[in-house]
N, CA, C and O atoms as CSV, one atom per row, in Angstrom:
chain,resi,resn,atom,element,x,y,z
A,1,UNK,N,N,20.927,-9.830,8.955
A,1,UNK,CA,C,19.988,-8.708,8.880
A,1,UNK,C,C,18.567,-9.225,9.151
A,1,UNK,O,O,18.039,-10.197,8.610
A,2,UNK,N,N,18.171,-8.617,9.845
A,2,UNK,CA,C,16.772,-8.759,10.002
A,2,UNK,C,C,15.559,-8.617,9.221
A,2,UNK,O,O,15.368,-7.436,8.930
A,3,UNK,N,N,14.556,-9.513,8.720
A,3,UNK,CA,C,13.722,-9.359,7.899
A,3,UNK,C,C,12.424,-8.886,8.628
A,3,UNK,O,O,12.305,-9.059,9.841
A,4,UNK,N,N,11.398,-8.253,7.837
A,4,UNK,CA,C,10.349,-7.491,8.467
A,4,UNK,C,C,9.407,-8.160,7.357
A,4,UNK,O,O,9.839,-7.834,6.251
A,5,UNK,N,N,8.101,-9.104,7.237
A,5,UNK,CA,C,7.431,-9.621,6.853
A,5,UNK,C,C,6.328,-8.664,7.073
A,5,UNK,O,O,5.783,-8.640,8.176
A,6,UNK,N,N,5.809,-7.583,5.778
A,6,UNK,CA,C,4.662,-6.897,5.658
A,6,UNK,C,C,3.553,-6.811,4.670
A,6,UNK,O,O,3.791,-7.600,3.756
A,7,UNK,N,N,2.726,-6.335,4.534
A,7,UNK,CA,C,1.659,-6.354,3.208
A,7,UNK,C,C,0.890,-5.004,3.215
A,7,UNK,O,O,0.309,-4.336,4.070
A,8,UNK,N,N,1.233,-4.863,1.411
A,8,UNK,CA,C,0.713,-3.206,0.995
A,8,UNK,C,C,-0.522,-3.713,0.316
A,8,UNK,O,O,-0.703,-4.878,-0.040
A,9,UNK,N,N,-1.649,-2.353,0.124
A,9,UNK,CA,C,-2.923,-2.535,-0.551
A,9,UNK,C,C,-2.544,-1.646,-1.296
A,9,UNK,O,O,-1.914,-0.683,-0.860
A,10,UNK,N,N,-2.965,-1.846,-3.046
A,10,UNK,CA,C,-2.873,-1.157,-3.835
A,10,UNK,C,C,-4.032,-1.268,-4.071
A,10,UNK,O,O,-4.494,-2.282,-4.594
A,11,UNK,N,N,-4.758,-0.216,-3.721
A,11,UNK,CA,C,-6.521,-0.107,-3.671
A,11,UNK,C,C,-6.498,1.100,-4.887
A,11,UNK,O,O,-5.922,2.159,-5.136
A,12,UNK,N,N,-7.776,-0.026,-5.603
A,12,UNK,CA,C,-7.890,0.494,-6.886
A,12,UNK,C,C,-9.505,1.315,-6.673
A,12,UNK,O,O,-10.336,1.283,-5.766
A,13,UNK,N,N,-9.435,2.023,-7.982
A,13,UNK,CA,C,-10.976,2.748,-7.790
A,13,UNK,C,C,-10.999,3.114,-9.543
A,13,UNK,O,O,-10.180,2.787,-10.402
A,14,UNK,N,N,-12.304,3.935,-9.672
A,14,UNK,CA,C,-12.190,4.128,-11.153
A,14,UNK,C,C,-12.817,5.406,-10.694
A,14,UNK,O,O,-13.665,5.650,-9.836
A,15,UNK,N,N,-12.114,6.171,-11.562
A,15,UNK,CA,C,-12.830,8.143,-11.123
A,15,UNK,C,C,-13.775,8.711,-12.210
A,15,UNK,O,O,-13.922,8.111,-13.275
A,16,UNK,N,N,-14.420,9.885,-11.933
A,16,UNK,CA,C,-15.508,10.180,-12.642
A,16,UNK,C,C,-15.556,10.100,-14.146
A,16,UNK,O,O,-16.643,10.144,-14.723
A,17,UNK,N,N,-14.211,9.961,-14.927
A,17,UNK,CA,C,-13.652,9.873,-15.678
A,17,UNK,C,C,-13.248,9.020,-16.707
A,17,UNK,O,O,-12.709,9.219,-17.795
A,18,UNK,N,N,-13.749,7.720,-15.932
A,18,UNK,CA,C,-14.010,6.166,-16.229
A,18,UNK,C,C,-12.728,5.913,-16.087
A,18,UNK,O,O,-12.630,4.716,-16.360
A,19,UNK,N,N,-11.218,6.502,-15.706
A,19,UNK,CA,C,-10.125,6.319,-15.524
A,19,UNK,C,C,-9.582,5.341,-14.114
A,19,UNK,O,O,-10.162,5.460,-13.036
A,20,UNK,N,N,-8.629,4.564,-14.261
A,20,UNK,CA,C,-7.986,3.764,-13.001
A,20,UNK,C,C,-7.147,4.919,-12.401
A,20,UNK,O,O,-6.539,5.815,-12.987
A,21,UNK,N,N,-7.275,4.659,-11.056
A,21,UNK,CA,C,-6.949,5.397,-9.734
A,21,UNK,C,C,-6.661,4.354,-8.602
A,21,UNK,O,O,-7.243,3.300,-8.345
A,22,UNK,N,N,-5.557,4.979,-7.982
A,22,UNK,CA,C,-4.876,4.245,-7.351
A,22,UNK,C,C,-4.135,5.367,-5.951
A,22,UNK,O,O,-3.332,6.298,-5.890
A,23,UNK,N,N,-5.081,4.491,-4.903
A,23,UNK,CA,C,-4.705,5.075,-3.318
A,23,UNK,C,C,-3.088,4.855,-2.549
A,23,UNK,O,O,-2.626,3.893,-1.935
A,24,UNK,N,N,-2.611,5.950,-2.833
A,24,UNK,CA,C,-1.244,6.267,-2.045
A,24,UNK,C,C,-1.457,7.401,-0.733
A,24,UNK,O,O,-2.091,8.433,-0.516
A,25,UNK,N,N,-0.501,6.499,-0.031
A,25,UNK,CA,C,-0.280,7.396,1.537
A,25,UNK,C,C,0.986,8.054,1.548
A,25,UNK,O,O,1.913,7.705,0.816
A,26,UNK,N,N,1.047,8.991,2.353
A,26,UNK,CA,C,2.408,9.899,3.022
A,26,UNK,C,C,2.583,9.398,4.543
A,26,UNK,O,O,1.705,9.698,5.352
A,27,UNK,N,N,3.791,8.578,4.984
A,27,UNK,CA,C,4.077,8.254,6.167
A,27,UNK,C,C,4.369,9.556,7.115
A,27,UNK,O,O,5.485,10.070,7.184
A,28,UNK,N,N,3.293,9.996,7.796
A,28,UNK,CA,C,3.184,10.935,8.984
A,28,UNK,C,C,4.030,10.768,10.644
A,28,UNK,O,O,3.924,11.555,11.585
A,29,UNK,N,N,4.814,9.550,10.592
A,29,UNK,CA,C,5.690,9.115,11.222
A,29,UNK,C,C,7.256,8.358,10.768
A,29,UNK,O,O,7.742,8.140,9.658
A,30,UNK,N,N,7.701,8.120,11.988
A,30,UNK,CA,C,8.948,7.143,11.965
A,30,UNK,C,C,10.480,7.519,11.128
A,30,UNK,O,O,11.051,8.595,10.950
A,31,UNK,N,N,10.731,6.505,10.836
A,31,UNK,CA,C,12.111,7.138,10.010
A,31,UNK,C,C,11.903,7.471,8.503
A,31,UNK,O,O,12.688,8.003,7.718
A,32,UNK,N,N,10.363,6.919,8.267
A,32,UNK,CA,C,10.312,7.378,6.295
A,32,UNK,C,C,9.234,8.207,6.879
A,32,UNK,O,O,8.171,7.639,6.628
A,33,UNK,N,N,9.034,9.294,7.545
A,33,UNK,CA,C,7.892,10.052,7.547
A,33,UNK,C,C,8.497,10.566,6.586
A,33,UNK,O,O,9.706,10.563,6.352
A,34,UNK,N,N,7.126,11.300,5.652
A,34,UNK,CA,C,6.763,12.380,4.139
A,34,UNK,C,C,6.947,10.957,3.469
A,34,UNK,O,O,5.885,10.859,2.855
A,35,UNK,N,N,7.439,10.151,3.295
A,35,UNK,CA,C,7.534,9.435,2.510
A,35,UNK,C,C,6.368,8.656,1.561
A,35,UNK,O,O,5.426,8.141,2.164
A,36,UNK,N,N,6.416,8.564,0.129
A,36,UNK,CA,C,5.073,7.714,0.251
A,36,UNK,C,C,4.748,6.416,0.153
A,36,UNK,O,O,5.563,5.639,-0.344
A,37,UNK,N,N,3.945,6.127,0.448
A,37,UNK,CA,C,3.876,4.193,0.244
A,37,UNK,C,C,2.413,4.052,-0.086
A,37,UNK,O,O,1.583,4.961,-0.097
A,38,UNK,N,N,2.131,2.182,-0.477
A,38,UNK,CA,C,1.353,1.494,-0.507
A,38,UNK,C,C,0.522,1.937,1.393
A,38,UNK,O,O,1.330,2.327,2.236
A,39,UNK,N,N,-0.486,1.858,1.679
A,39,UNK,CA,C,-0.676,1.703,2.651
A,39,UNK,C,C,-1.374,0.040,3.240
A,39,UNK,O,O,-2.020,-0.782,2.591
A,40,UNK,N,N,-0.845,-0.009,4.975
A,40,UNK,CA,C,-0.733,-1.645,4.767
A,40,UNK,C,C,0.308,-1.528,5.896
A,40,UNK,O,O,0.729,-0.422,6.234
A,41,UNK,N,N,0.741,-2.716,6.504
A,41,UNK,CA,C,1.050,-3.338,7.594
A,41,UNK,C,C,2.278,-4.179,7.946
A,41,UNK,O,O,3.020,-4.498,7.017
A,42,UNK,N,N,2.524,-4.508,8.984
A,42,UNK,CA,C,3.263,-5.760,9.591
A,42,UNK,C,C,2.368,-7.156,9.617
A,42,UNK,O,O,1.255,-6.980,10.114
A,43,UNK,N,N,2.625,-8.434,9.201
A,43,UNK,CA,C,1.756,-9.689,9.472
A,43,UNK,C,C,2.154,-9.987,10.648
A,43,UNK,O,O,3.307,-10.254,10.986
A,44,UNK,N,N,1.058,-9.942,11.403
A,44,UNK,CA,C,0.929,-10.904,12.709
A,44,UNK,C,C,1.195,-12.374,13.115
A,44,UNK,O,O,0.895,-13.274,12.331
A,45,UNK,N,N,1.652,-12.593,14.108
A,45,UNK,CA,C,1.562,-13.961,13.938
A,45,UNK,C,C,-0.004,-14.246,13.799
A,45,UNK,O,O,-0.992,-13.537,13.995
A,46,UNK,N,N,0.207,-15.896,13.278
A,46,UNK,CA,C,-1.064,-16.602,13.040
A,46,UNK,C,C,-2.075,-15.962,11.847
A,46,UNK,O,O,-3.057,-16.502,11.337
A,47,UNK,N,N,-1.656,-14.986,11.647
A,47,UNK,CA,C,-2.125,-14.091,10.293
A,47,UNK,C,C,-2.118,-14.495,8.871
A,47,UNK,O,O,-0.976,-14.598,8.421
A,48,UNK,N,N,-3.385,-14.837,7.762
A,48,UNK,CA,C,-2.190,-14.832,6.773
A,48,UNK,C,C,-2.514,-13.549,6.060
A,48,UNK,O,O,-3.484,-12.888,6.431
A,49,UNK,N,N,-1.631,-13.092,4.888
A,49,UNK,CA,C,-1.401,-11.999,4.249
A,49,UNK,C,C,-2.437,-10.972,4.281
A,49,UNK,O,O,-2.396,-9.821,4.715
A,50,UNK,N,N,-3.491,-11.719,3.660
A,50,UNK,CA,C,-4.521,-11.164,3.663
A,50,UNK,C,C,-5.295,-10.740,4.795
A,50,UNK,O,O,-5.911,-9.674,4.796
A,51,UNK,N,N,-5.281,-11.590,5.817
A,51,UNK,CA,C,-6.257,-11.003,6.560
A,51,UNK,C,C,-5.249,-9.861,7.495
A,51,UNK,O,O,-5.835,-9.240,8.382
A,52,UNK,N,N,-4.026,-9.646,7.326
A,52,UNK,CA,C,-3.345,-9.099,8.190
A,52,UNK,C,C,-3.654,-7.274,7.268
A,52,UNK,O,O,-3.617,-6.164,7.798
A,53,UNK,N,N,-3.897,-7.583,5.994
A,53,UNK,CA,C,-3.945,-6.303,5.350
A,53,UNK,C,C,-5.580,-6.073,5.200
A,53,UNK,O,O,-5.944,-5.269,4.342
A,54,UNK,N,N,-6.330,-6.582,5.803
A,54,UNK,CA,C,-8.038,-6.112,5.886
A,54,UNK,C,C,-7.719,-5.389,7.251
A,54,UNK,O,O,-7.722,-4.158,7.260
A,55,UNK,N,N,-7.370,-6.283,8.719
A,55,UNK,CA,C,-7.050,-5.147,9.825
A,55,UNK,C,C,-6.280,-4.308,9.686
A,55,UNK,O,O,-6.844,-3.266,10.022
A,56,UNK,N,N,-4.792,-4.013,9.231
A,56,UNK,CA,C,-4.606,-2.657,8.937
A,56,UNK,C,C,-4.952,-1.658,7.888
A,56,UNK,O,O,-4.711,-0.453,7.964
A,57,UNK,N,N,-5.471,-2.198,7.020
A,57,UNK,CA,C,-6.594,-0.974,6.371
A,57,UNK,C,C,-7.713,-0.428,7.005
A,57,UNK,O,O,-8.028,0.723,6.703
A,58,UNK,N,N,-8.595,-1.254,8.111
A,58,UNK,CA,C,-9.242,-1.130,9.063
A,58,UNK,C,C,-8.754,-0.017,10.172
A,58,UNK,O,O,-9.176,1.048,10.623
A,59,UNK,N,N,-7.711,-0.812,10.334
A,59,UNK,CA,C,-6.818,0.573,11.598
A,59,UNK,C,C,-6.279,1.416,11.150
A,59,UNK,O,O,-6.101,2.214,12.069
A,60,UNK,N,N,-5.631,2.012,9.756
A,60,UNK,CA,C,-4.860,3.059,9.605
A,60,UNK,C,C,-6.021,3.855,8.697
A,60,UNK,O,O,-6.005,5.084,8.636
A,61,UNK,N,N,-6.999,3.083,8.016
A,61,UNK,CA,C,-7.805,3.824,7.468
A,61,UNK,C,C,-9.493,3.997,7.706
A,61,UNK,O,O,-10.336,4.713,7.164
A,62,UNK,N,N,-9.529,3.356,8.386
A,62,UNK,CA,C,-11.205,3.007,9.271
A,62,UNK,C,C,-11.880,2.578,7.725
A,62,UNK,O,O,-12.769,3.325,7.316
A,63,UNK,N,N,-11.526,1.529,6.953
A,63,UNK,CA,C,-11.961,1.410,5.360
A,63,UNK,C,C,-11.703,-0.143,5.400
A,63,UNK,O,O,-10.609,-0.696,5.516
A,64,UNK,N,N,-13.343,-0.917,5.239
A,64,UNK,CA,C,-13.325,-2.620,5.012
A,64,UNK,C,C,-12.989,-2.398,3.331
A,64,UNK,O,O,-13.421,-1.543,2.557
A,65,UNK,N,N,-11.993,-3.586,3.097
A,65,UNK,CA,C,-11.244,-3.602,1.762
A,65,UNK,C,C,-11.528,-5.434,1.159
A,65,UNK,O,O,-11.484,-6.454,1.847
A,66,UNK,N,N,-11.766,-5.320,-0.099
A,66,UNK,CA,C,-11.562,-6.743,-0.529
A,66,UNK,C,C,-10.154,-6.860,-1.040
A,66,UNK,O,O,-9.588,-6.053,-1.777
A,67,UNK,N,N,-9.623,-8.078,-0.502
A,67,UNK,CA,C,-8.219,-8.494,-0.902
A,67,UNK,C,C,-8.354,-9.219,-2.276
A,67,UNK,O,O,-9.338,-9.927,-2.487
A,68,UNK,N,N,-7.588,-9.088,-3.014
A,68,UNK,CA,C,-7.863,-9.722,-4.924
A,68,UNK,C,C,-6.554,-10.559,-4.749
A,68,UNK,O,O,-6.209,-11.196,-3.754
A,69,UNK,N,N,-5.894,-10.410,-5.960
A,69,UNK,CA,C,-4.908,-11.311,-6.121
A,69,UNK,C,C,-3.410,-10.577,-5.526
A,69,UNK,O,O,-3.160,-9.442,-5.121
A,70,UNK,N,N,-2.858,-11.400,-5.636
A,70,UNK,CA,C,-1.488,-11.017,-5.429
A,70,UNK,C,C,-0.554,-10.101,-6.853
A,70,UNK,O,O,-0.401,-10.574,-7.979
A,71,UNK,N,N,-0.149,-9.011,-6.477
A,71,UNK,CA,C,0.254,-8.733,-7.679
A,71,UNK,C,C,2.134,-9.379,-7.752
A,71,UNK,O,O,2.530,-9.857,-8.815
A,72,UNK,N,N,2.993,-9.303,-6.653
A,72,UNK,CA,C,3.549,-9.282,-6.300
A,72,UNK,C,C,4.648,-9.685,-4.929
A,72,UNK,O,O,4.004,-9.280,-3.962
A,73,UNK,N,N,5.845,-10.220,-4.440
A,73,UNK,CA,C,6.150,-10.039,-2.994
A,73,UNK,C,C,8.064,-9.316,-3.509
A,73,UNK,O,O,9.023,-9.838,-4.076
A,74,UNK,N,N,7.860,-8.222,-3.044
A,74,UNK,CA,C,9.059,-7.284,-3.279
A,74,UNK,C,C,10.125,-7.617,-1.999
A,74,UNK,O,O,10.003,-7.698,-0.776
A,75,UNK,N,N,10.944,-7.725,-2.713
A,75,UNK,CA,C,12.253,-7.845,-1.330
A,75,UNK,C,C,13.317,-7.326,-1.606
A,75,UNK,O,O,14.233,-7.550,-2.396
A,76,UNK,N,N,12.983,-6.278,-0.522
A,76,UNK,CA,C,14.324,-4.723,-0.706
A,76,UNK,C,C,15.078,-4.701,0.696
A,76,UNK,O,O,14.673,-5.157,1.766
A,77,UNK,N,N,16.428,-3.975,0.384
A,77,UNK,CA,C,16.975,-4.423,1.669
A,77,UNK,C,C,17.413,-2.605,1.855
A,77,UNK,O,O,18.069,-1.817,1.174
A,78,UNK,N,N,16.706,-2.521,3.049
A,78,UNK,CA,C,16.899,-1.071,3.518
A,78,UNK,C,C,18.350,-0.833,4.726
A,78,UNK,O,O,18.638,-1.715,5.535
A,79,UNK,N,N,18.698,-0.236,4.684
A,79,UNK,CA,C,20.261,-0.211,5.645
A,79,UNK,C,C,20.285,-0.855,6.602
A,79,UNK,O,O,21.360,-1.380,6.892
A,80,UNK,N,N,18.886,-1.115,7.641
A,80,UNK,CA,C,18.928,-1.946,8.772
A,80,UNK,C,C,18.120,-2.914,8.955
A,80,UNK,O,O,18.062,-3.422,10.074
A,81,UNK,N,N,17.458,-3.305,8.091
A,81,UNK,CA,C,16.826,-4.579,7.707
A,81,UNK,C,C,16.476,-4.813,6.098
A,81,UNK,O,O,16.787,-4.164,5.099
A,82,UNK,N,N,15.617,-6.142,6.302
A,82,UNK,CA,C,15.537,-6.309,5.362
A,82,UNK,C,C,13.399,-6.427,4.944
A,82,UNK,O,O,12.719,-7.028,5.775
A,83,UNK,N,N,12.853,-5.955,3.978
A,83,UNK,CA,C,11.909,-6.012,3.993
A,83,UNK,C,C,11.474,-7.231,3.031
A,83,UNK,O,O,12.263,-7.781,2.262
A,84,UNK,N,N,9.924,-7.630,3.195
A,84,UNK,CA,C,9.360,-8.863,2.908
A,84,UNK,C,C,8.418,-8.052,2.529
A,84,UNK,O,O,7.971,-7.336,3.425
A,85,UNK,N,N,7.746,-7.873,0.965
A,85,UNK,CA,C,6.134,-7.259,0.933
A,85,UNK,C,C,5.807,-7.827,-0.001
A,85,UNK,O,O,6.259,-7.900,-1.143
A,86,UNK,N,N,4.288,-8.611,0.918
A,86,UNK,CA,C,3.145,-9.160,-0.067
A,86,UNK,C,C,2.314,-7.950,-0.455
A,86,UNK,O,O,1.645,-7.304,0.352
A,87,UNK,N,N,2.414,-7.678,-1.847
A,87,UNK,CA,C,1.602,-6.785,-2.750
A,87,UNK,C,C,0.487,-7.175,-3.575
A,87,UNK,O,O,0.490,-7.860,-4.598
A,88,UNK,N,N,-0.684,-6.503,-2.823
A,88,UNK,CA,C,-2.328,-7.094,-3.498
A,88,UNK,C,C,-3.021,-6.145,-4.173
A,88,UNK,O,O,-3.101,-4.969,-3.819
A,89,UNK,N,N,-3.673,-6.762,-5.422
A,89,UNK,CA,C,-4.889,-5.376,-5.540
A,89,UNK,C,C,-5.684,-5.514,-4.159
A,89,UNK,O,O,-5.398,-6.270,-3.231
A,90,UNK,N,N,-6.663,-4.681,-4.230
A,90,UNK,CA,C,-7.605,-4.041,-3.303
A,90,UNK,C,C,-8.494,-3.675,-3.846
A,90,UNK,O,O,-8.320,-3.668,-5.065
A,91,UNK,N,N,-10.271,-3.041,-3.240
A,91,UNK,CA,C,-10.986,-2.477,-3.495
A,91,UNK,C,C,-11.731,-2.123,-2.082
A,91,UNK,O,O,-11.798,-2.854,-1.094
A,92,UNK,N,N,-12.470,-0.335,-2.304
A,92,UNK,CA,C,-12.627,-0.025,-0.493
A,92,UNK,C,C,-14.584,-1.296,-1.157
A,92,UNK,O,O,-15.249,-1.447,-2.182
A,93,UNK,N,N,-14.586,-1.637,-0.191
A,93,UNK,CA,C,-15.800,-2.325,0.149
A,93,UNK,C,C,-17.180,-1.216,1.111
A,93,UNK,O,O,-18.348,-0.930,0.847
A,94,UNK,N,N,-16.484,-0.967,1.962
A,94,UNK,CA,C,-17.392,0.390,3.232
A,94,UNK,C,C,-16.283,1.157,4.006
A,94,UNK,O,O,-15.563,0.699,4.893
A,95,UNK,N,N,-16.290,2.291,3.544
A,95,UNK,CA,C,-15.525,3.359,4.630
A,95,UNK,C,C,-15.048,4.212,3.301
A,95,UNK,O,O,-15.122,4.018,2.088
A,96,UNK,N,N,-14.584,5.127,4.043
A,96,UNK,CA,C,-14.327,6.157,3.156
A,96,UNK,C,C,-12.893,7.124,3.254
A,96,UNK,O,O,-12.757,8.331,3.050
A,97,UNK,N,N,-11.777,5.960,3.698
A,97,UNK,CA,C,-10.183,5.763,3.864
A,97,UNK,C,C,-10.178,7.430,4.902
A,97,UNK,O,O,-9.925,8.565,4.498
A,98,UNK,N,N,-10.412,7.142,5.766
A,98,UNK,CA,C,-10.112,7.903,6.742
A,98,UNK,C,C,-8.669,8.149,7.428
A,98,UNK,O,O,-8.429,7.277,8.262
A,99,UNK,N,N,-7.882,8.892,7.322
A,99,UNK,CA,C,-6.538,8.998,7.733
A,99,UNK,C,C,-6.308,8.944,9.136
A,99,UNK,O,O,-6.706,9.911,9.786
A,100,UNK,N,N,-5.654,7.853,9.835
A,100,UNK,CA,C,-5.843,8.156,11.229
A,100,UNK,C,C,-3.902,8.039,11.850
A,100,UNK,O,O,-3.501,8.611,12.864
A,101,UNK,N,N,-3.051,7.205,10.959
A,101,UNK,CA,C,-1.754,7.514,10.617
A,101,UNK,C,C,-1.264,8.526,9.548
A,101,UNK,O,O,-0.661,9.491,10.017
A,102,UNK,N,N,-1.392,8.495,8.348
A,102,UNK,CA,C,-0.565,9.261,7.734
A,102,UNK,C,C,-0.673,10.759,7.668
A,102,UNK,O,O,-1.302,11.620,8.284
A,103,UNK,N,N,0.029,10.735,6.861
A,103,UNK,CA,C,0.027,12.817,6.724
A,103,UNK,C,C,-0.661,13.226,5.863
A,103,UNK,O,O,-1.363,14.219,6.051
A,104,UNK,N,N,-0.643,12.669,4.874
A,104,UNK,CA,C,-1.606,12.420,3.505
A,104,UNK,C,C,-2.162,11.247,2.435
A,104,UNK,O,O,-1.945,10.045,2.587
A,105,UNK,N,N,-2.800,11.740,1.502
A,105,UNK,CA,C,-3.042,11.000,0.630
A,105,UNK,C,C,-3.681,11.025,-0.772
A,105,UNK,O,O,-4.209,12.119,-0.970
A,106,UNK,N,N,-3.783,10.326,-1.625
A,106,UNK,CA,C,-3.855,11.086,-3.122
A,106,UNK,C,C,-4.671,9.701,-3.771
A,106,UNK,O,O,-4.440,8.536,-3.447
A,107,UNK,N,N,-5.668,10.161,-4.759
A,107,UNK,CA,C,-5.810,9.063,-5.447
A,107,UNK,C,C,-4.795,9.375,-6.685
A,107,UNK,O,O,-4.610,10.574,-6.895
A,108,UNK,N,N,-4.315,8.726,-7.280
A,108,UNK,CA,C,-3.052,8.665,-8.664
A,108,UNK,C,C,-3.765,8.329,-9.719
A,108,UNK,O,O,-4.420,7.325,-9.438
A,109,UNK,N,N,-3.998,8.764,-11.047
A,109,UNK,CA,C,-4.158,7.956,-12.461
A,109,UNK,C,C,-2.637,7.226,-12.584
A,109,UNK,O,O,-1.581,7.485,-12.008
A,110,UNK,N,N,-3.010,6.144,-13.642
A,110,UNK,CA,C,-1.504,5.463,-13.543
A,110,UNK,C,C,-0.807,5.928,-14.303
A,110,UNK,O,O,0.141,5.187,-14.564
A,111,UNK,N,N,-0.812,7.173,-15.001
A,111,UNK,CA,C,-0.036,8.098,-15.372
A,111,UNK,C,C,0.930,9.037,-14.318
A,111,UNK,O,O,2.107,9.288,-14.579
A,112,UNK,N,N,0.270,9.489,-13.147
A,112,UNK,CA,C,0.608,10.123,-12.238
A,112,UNK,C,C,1.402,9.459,-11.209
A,112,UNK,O,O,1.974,10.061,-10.300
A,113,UNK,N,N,1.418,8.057,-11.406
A,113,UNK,CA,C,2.243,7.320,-10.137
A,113,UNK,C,C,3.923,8.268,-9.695
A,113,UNK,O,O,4.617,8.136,-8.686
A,114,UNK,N,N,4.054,8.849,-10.463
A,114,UNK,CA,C,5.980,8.904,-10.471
A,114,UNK,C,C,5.591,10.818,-10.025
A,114,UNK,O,O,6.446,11.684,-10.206
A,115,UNK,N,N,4.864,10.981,-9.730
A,115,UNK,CA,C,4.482,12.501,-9.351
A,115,UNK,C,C,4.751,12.493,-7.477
A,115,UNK,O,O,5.069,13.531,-6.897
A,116,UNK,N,N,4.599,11.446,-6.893
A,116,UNK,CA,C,4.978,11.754,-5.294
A,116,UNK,C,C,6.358,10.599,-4.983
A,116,UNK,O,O,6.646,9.793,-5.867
A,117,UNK,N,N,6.974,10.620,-3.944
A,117,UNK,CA,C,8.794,10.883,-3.791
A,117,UNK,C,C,8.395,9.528,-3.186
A,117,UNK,O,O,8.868,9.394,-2.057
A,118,UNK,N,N,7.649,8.465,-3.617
A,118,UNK,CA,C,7.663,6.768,-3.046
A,118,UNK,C,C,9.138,6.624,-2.282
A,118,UNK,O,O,10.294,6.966,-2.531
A,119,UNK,N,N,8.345,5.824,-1.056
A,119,UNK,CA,C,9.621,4.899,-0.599
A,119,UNK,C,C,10.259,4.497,-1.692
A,119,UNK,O,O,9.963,4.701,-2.869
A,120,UNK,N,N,11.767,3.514,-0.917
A,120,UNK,CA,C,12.454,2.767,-2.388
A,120,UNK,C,C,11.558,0.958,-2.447
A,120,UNK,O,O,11.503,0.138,-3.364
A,121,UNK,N,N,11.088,0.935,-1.288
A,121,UNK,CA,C,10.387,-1.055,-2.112
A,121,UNK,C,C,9.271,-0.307,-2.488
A,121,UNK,O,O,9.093,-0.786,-3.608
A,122,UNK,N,N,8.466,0.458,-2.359
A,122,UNK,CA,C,7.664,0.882,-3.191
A,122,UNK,C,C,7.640,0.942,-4.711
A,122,UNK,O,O,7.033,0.389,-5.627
A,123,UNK,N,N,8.931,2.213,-4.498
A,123,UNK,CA,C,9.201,2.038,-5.996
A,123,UNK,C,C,9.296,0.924,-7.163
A,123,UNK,O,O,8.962,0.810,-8.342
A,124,UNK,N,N,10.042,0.055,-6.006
A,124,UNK,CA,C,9.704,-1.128,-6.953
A,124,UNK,C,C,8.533,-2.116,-7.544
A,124,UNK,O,O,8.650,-3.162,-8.181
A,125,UNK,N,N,7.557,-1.529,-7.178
A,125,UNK,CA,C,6.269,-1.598,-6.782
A,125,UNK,C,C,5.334,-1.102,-8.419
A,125,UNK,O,O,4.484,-1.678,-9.099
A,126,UNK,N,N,5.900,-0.033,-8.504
A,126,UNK,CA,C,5.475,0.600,-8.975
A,126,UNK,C,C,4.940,0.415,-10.537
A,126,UNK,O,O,3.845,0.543,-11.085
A,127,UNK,N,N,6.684,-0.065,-11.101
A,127,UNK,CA,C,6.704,-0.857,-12.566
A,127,UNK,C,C,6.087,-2.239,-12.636
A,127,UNK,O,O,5.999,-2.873,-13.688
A,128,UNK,N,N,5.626,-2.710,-11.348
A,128,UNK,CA,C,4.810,-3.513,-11.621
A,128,UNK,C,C,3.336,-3.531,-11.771
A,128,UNK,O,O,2.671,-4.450,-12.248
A,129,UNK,N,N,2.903,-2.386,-11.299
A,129,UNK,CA,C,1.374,-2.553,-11.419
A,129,UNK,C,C,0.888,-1.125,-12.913
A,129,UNK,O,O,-0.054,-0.543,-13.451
A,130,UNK,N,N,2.021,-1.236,-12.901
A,130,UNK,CA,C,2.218,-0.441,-14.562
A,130,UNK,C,C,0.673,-0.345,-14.927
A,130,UNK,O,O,-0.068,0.323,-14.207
A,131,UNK,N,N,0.236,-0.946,-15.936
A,131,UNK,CA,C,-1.167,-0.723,-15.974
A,131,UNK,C,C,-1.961,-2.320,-16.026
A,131,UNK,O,O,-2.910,-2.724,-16.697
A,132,UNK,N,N,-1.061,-3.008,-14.956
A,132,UNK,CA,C,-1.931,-4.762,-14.429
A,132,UNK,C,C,-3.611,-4.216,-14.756
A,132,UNK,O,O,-4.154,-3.180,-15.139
A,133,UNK,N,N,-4.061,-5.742,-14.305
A,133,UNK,CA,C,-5.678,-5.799,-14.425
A,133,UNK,C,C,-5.896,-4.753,-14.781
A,133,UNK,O,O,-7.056,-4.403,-14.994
C-alpha cells in the first residue's frame, strides 16, 4: 500500500471570550469532499514538515502561519493508501485564512470539536489535542 507523507495545522486563536479556538476546513474537492479536516498539505520533496505546512497554508489559505511544536504524527490506513500526518500547533501570523480550496470553515471551542463529520485520521487527531497547550 502506498503511503502519502502529509502535514495538518491545527491553528489556534483565542476568541473574544478569552476562550481557545481552533481552525477547521470542509474539503470542497476530491474523494473526501464535505469532509472536514486539519487544513495542510502533501511534503514536498526536499521539504521539511514545517516548511511544507507554511506554503500550503499560504496556498490554500493566503495566511503566513507560525509552526510550534509537534503535537503528533497519526498513521491511518484509508482503503487505498496509507496516510503519514505530521500534526502541529499553529498560529495565523498575517492574513486572514482566506478560502481558496475548501468549501468551508469554522473556528471550534474545544468543546465543539465533535460538532462537524471530521475525516477518519483526523479524528484521530482530535483526542489528542483534547485541551494540549
Amino acid at each position: 500500500m502506498k503511503t502519502i507523507k502529509v502535514v495538518a495545522a491545527v491553528i489556534k486563536a483565542v476568541n473574544k471570550n478569552g476562550e481557545d479556538i481552533i481552525f477547521a476546513t470542509q474539503r470542497g474537492y476530491g474523494e473526501f469532499k464535505d469532509g472536514w479536516e486539519f487544513p495542510g498539505g502533501k511534503i514536498e520533496e526536499g521539504e521539511t514538515p514545517q516548511e511544507s505546512l507554511k506554503r500550503e497554508i499560504m496556498e490554500e489559505l493566503d495566511t503566513e502561519i507560525s509552526v510550534g511544536e509537534l503535537i503528533d504524527t497519526i498513521e491511518y490506513d484509508y482503503p487505498t493508501f496509507h496516510l503519514s500526518m505530521d500534526c502541529f500547533w499553529c498560529e495565523v501570523i498575517k492574513g486572514n485564512l482566506v478560502l481558496k480550496e475548501a468549501e468551508d470553515a469554522k473556528w471550534l471551542k474545544k468543546n465543539e470539536l465533535d460538532k462537524v463529520d471530521w475525516l477518519p485520521a483526523d479524528v484521530e487527531l482530535i483526542g489528542k489535542i483534547g485541551m494540549g497547550q
